[in-house]
N, C-alpha and C positions, 0 to 999 in steps of 0.2 A: 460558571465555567462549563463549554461543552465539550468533550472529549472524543474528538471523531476518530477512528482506526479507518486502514483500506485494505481492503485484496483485491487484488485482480490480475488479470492474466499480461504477462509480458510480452507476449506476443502479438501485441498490434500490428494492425498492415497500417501503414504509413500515411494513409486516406482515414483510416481511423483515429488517428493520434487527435486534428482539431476539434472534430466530433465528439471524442470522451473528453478534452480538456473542455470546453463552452457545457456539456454538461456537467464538470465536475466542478466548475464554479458558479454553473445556478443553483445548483445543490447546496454549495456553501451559503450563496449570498445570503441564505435564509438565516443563518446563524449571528451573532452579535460578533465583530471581529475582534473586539477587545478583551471576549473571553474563551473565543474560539484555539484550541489544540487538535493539532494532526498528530497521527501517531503513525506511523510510517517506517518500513524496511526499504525503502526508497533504490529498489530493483530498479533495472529499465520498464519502460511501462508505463502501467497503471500505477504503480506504488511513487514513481516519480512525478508524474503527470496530478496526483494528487498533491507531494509535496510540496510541491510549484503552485498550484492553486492556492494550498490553504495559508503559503506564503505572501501570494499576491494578493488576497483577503485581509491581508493581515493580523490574522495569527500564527501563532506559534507553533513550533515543531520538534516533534522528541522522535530519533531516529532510533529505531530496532536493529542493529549488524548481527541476522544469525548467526556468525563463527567469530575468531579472532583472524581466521587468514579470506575471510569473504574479502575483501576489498584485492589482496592477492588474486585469489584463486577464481573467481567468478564474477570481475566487474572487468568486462571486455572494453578494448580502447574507444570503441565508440561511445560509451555511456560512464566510460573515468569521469572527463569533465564537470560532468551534471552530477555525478556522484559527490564528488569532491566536495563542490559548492552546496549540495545541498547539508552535507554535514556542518559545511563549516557556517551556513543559516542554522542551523539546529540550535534552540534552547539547553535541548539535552540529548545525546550519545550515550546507547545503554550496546556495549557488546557482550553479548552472549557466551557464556565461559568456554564452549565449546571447540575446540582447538579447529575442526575443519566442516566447512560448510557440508553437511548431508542432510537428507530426511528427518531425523534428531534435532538437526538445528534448526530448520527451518518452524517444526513443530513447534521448539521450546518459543521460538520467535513469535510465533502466530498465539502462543497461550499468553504469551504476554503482554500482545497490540490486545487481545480481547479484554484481560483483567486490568486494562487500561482505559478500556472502551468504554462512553456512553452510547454508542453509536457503531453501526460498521454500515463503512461505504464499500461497495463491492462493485468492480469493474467484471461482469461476470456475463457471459453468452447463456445463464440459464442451464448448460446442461453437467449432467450429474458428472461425480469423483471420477477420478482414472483409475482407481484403485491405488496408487503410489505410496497419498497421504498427503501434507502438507498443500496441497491447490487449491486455488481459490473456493471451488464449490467444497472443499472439506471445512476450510475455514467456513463457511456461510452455515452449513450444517450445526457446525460448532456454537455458530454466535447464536443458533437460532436457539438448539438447546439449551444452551446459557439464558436466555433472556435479552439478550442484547438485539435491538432493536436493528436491523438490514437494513438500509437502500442497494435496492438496486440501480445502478448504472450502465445502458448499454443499451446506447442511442441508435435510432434507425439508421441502417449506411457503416455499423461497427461492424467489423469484423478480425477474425484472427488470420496470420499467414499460416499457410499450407503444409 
């Protein structure tokens, strides 16, 4: 079994969304699908755009919800849908004790895609932290610390909006 985790940024421009997905399924195809796991906070995005891949791979999926009112409070109508469905593809739904989505939760989230992780797939432009915590380039830092073995992802023609 290989255990792939993602971060990456949510902010795709709309031109880059087929771009990250076609990469983020060559990236899987290398893996066996019958023993292939995503491990995903399944944001808009990168973290859905992977979901969706290591679904149409055919493997399995363990969703991360960093709060208990994430799905309330910051899953906007235009990614409910996709949100929705991809929980209800998920093998396993792990939410996070944390009563409201913040920085804390998102943390606790991302320590726990990692000590999940054989792997991290990172939807990442390369440049450094924001200072906040919890972004993508914090987690990449994190997993590299750890040992946890990076791809990067973030193909020629990606870009984030403005």
């Amino acid at each position: 079994m290989t255990t792939i985790a993602v971060t990456g940024h949510m902010d795709l421009t709309d031109e880059s969304v087929p771009l990250v997905r076609a990469e983020l399924d060559k990236t899987l195809a290398a893996y066996d699908s019958a023993s292939l796991v995503g491990v995903s906070c399944i944001a808009k995005g990168s973290d859905s755009l992977f979901a969706e891949a290591v679904l149409a791979a055919g493997g399995s999926l363990i969703v991360v919800i960093p709060s208990q009112d994430y799905r309330r409070a910051k899953v906007k109508p235009d990614h409910a849908e996709t949100f929705d469905r991809l929980v209800q593809a998920a093998d396993e739904v792990l939410v996070m004790p944390h009563e409201t989505a913040n920085r804390q939760a998102y943390e606790a989230a991302n320590a726990v895609l990692l000590e999940r992780a054989d792997r991290l797939v990172a939807v990442w432009n390369g440049q450094p932290p924001g200072g906040k915590g919890g972004g993508t380039a914090d987690v990449v830092y994190e997993a590299r610390e750890a040992g946890v073995p990076v791809d990067v992802v973030w193909p020629e023609g990606a870009s984030r909006r403005a």
